[in-house]
N, C-alpha and C positions, 0 to 999 in steps of 0.2 A: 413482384412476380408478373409475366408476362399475363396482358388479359385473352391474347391473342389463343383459340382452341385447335385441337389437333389437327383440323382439316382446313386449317389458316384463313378461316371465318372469327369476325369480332363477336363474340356471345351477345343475345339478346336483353338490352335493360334488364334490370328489378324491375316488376311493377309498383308503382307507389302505391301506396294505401292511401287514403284522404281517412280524416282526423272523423272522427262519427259521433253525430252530435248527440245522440240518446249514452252518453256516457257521464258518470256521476263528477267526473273533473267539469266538463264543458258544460252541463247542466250548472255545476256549482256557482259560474261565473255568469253564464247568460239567463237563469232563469231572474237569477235578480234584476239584472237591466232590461229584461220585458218586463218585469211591474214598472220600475223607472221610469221605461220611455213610454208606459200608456199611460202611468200618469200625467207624465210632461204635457201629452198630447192633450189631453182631456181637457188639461188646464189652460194652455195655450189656447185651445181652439175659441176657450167660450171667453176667455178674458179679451185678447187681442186679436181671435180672430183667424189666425193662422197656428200651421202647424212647423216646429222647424224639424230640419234634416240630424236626428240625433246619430247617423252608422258612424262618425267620426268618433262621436264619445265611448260604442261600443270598441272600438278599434282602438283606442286611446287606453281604456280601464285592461283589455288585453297586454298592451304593451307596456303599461306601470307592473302590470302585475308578474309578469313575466322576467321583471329586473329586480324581483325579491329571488334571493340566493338560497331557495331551497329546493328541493327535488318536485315537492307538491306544484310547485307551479312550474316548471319549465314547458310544459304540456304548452303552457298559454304563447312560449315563443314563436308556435310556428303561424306562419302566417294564414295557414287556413284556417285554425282555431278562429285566431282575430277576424278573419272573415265571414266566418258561422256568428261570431258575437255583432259585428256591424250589421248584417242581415238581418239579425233578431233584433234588437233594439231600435230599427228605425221602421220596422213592419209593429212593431207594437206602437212606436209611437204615430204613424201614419194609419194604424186600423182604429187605432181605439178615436183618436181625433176624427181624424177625415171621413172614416168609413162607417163609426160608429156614432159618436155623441153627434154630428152633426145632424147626420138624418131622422133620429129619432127627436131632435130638437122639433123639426117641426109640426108633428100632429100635437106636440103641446103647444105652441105658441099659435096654432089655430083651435087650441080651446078643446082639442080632443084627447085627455089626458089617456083616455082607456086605450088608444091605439096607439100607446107610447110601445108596449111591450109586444105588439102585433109585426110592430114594424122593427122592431130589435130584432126578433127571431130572425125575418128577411133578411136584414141586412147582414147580418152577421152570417149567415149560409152563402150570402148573394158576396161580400168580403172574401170564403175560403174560397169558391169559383174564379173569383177575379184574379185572385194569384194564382191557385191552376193553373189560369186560361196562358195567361204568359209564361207559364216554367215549360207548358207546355209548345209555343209558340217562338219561345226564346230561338234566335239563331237560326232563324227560316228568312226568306227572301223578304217576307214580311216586316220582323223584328230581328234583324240583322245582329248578330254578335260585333261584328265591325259596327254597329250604329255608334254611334257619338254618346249617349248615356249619357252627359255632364257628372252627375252627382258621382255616378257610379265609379268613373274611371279618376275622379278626384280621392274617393276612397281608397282605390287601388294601390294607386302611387302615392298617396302618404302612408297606409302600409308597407309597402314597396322601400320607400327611402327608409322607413322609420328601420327596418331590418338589412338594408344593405347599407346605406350612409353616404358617405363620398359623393361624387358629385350631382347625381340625381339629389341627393336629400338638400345639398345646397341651394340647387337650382328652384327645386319645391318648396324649399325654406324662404327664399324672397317670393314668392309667388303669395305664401304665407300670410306673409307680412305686411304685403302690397296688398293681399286683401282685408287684410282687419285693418291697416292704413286708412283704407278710401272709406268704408262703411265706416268706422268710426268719428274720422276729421272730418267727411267731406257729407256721410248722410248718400255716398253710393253703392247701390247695389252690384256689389264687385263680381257677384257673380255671375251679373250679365254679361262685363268683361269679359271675365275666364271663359264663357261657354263659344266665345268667338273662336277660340286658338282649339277648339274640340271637333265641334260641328260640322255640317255643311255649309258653308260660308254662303251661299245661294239662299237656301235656308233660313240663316239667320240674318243675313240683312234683310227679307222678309220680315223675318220677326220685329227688328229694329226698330222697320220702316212703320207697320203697323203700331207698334206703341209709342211714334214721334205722330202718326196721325190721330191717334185716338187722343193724348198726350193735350194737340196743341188743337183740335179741333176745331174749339170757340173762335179762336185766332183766324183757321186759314179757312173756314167758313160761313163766317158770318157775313160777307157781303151780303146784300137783296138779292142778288141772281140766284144763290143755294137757297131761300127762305122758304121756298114751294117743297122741297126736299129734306133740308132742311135745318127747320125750325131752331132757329138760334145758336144753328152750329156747332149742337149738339149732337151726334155721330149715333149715337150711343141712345138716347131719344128716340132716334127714326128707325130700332132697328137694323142699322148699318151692320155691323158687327156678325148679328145676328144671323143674319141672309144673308153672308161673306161665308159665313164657319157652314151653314143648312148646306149651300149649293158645295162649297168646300169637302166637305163629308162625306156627301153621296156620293160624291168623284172617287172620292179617297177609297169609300167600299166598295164603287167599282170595281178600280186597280185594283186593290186587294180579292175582290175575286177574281179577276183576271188571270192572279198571280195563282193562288189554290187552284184554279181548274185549269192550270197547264198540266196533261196529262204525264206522269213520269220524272217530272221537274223535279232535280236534287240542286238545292242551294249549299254552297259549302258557304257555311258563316266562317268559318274561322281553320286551319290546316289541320285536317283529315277530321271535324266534326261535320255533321249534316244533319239537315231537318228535312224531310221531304215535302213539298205539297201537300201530299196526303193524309200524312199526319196534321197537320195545320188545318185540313177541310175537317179532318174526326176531330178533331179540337173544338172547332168551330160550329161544328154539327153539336158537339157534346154543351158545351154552355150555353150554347139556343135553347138546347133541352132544359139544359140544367134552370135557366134563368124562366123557363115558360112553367118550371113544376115551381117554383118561389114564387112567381106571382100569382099563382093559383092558392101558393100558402098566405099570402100577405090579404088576396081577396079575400079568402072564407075567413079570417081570424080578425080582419079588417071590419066585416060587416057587407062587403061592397055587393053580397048577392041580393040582399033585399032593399039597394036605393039602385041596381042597375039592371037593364033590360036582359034578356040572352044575347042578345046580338053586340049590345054594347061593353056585356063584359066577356064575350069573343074578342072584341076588338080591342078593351084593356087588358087582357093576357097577352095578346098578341105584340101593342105597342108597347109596355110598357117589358116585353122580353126585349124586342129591338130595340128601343132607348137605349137600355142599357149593356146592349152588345153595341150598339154604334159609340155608344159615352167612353167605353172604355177604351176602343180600335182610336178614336180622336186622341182622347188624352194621351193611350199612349204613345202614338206616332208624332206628338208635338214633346214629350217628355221627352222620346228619344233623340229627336235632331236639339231641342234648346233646352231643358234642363227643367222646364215649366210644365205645371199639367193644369190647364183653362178647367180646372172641373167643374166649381163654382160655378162657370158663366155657362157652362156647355150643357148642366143640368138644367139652368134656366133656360136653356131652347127646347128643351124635352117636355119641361113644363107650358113655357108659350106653345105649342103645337100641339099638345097634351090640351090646353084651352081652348084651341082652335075646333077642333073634335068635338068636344063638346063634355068633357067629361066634367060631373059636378065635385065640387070642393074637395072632399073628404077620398075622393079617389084619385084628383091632383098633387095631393098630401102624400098620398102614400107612393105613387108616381114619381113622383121629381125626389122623392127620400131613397127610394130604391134606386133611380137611375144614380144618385150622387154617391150610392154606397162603391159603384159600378168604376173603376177610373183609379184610385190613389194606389190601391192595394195591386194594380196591375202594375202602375209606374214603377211603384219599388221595388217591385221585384223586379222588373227591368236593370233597374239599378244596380240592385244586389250583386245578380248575374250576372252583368258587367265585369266588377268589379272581381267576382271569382274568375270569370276567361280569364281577365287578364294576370290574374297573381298564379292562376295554375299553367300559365306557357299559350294562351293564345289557343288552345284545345290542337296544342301538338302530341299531347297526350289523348288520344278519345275516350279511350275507358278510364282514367283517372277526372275528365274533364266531366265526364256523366254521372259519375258518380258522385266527386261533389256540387254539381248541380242538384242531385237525388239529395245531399246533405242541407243542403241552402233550401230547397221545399220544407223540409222536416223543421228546419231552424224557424222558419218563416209561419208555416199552421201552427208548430205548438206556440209562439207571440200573438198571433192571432187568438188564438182560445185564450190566451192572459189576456190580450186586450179586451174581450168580450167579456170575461170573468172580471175584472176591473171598471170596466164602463157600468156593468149590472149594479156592482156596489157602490159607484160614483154618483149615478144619474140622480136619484131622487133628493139628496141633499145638496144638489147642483138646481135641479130646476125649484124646489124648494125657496132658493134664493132668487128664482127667476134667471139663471145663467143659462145661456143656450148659445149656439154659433151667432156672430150674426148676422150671417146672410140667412139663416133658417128667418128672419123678421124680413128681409126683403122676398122670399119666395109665397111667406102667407102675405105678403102685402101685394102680391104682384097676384096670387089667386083671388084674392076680395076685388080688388081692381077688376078684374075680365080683361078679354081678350075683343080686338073690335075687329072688325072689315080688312082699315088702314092697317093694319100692322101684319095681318094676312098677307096683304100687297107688296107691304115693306120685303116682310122676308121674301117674298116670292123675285120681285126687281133685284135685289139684293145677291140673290144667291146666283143669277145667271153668273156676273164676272166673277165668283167666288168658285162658282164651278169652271171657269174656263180658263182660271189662275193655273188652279191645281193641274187640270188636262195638259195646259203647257208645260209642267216644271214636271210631271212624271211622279211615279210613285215615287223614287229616288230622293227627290230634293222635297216634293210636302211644301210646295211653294203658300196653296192656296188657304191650308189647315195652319201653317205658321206665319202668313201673315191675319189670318185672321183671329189665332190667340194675338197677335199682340196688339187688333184692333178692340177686343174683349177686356185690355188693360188698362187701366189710369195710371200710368205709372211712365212718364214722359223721361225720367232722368235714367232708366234702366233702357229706356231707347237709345239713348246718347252713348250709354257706356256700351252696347251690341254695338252699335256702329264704329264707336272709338276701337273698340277689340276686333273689329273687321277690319278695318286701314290698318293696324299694327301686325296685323296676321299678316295681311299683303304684304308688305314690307317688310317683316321678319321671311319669311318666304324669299321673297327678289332679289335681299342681302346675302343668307345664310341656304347654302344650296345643300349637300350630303351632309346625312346626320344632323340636319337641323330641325328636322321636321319632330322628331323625340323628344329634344329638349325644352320645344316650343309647345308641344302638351304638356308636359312636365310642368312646364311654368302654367300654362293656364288652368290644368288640376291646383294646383298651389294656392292660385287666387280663388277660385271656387272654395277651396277647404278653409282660407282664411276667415271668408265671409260668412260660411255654412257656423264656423266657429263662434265669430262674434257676433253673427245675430242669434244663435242660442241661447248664448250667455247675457246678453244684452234682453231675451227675449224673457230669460229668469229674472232677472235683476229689476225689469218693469212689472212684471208678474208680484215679486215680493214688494216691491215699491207701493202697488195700487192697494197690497194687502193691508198695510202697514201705514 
């Protein structure tokens, strides 16, 4: 029949419906893989340290499940489903790790057990804020729908292939391969690789460059002429890093208010969705708030009104809201061009300048816990987000595009409250055994230590070229904030492979001109999702290994 109507206009689309996660099918399937991946998380964190990317396995248990031949599940075929279950399972397992067990790790391993559950409560309000703050930010000038995501848009497209096939899934499928290939035989992080063929390539050779310098340091340092600066050519020793990311950051909130107080200013992230400025400054306006009534919570339950002056616990509400509005704006604008989120290290500048101030122990403790809750829980949902633009049309749809964004919130707080429901029942037979993150042992090692003069100095020297990195490169490329995560890394062979996925971009580019540019994210999604893959699975298999 013809679609064509009487007054020989094409009829307006259906509107799609998006799949709604408070239903007893999607609930059936994701509620389990948030216990799952906060266990994962919890476990990973305090054994080896990190956390891995589990959205692939939610997406994965979608699509097994969905090839059982019964009516009960065909719900799971479609790909939004899959994409409410990847969302939820990698926010549980990034909230209960990163956001949860690690922070409250350390008011125990400085000896203060009672403000173990002081700092739970914060952290866990300070967790649902952090991903707010980006569902609400997503796809503004700021946090761009077009940004790069890595993880995200690796997710995307292996849902993507996994339900279309043919040659995208091909193309994903050696991407695949090649990255459990390299991390397997060779011990490289492929995913540095793949994030070259995503990103801004400006960007990420930043990134590159900073983790070949951090990397080889000892090496390209140690003449006597650098010894005054310095000392043994350790980078990282002097502070470098540090006053690279300080001056870095300030730039960076700069631009970003710059950005918010253009008066009027509509960004269209993606065809016919928009974020306005405005909303982004009430966003912004709102987790200031938000983040200054939590550290007023974390103060009074903390203790901190009877070791701290009026003036100076003015000024720990104050800093320790902005920390952690600055920790999160950093992390995620280095998550969104490279795939990485410096939390770790970035928390420990909050903490260094948190020393500088002068604040005593026990309110450094809960400072640098709170800031570190500040940051993971924004990233993935970056992520998340990504990965639905892209599976629901690139937001050619607006009201289907918003509303399940509205779906990927809901999926994401309720993994959240597992993960927090889960970390509560975890923690005391975890620290019982003395299991904690362990960087929570370098942050109380680094508060007993103190803060001196020099390292004042350092960051201060430091941050000028750090700050006038970023002023060149524009808020766009984050020249100054990505090369100084990768000054923040030891991690010298994921240098090599950014850089080796920079030339190969180049040249894939120079060779292959129309329609190449798709297949060449395709492929570097692929390598990411290989690697996201086998160091999972590789990350369970040592896990069971040290158990046993």
């Amino acid at each position: 029949m013809s679609q064509i109507a009487a007054n020989g206009e094409l009829p307006e689309p259906a509107t799609r419906v998006h799949p709604r996660f408070l239903t007893l099918t999607s609930l059936a399937l994701i509620a389990p893989l948030c216990v799952i991946g906060a266990i994962i998380g919890v476990q990973l964190i305090v054994t080896l340290g990190i956390t891995a990317n589990t959205s692939l396995i939610g997406a994965l248990a979608g699509m097994i499940l969905a090839r059982i031949p019964l009516a009960a599940f065909h719900r799971y075929r479609s790909i939004h489903v899959q994409n409410l279950a990847q969302s939820a399972i990698s926010a549980a397992t990034f909230g209960a790790g990163n956001a949860l067990m690690l922070p409250i790790g350390i008011p125990f391993v400085l000896g203060r057990a009672d403000l173990v559950m002081p700092m739970f409560i914060g952290v866990t309000l300070a967790m649902l804020i952090d991903g707010y703050m980006l569902y609400r930010m997503f796809d503004s000038e700021v946090f761009p729908a077009t940004g790069a995501w890595p993880p995200g848009a690796a997710a995307a497209e292996a849902i993507r292939a996994g339900d279309e096939g043919g040659h995208k899934a091909v193309v994903l499928g050696i991407g695949v391969v090649l990255g459990i290939a390299g991390n397997w035989l060779a011990g490289i992080p492929m995913s540095a690789f793949g994030v070259a063929f995503l990103g801004n390539i400006w960007a990420l050779t930043m990134f590159g460059v900073g983790l070949l310098l951090r990397g080889y340091s000892a090496l390209l340092f140690s003449h006597p002429v650098f010894a005054g600066i310095i000392p043994n050519g350790d980078i990282n020793a002097a502070y470098i890093p540090h006053g690279m990311m300080v001056g870095a950051g300030i730039v960076a909130l700069v631009q970003v208010g710059l950005i918010i107080l253009r008066r009027g200013g509509i960004h269209a992230g993606g065809i016919g969705t928009t974020s306005t400025t405005t909303e982004v400054r009430r966003a912004l306006g709102l987790g200031f708030a938000a983040y200054v009534a939590i550290a007023v919570i974390i103060a009074l339950l903390g203790g901190l009104v009877a070791e701290l002056s009026i003036p100076m616990m003015l000024l720990f509400l104050i800093y320790a809201a902005f920390a952690a509005m600055i920790h999160e704006v950093i992390v995620g604008l280095a998550a969104m061009h490279s795939g990485w989120f410096p939390a770790f290290a970035v928390a420990l500048i909050t903490l260094v300048i948190g020393m500088l101030i002068g604040f005593p122990p026990v309110a450094l403790a809960l400072l640098v816990g709170f800031s570190a809750a500040t940051g993971p829980a924004f990233s993935d949902m970056g992520y998340d987000l990504k990965a639905g633009y892209m599976l629901r049309g690139y937001g050619t749809d607006p009201a289907f595009e918003m509303e399940g964004r509205r779906q990927q919130l809901i999926a994401a707080m309720f993994a959240f409250v597992v993960a927090a429901i889960v970390v509560l029942i975890a923690y005391p037979s975890f620290f019982a055994q003395n299991l904690v993150a362990p960087v929570d042992r370098v942050y109380v090692a680094t508060i007993k230590a103190g803060a001196s003069s020099s390292v004042a100095m350092s960051l201060l020297i430091w941050a000028i070229p750090g700050a006038i990195i970023q002023a060149l490169g524009g808020p766009k490329r984050q020249l100054g904030v990505l090369l100084s995560t990768g000054l923040l890394i030891a991690f010298p062979i994921a240098g090599w492979a950014v850089i080796a996925g920079v030339v190969c971009r180049a040249v894939w580019e120079r060779l292959v001109k129309a329609g190449g540019t798709e297949t060449m994210q395709i492929f570097g999604a692929g390598v990411i999702a290989g690697d996201a893959l086998y160091a999972f699975f590789n990350s369970m298999a040592r896990n069971f290994a040290a158990k046993h």
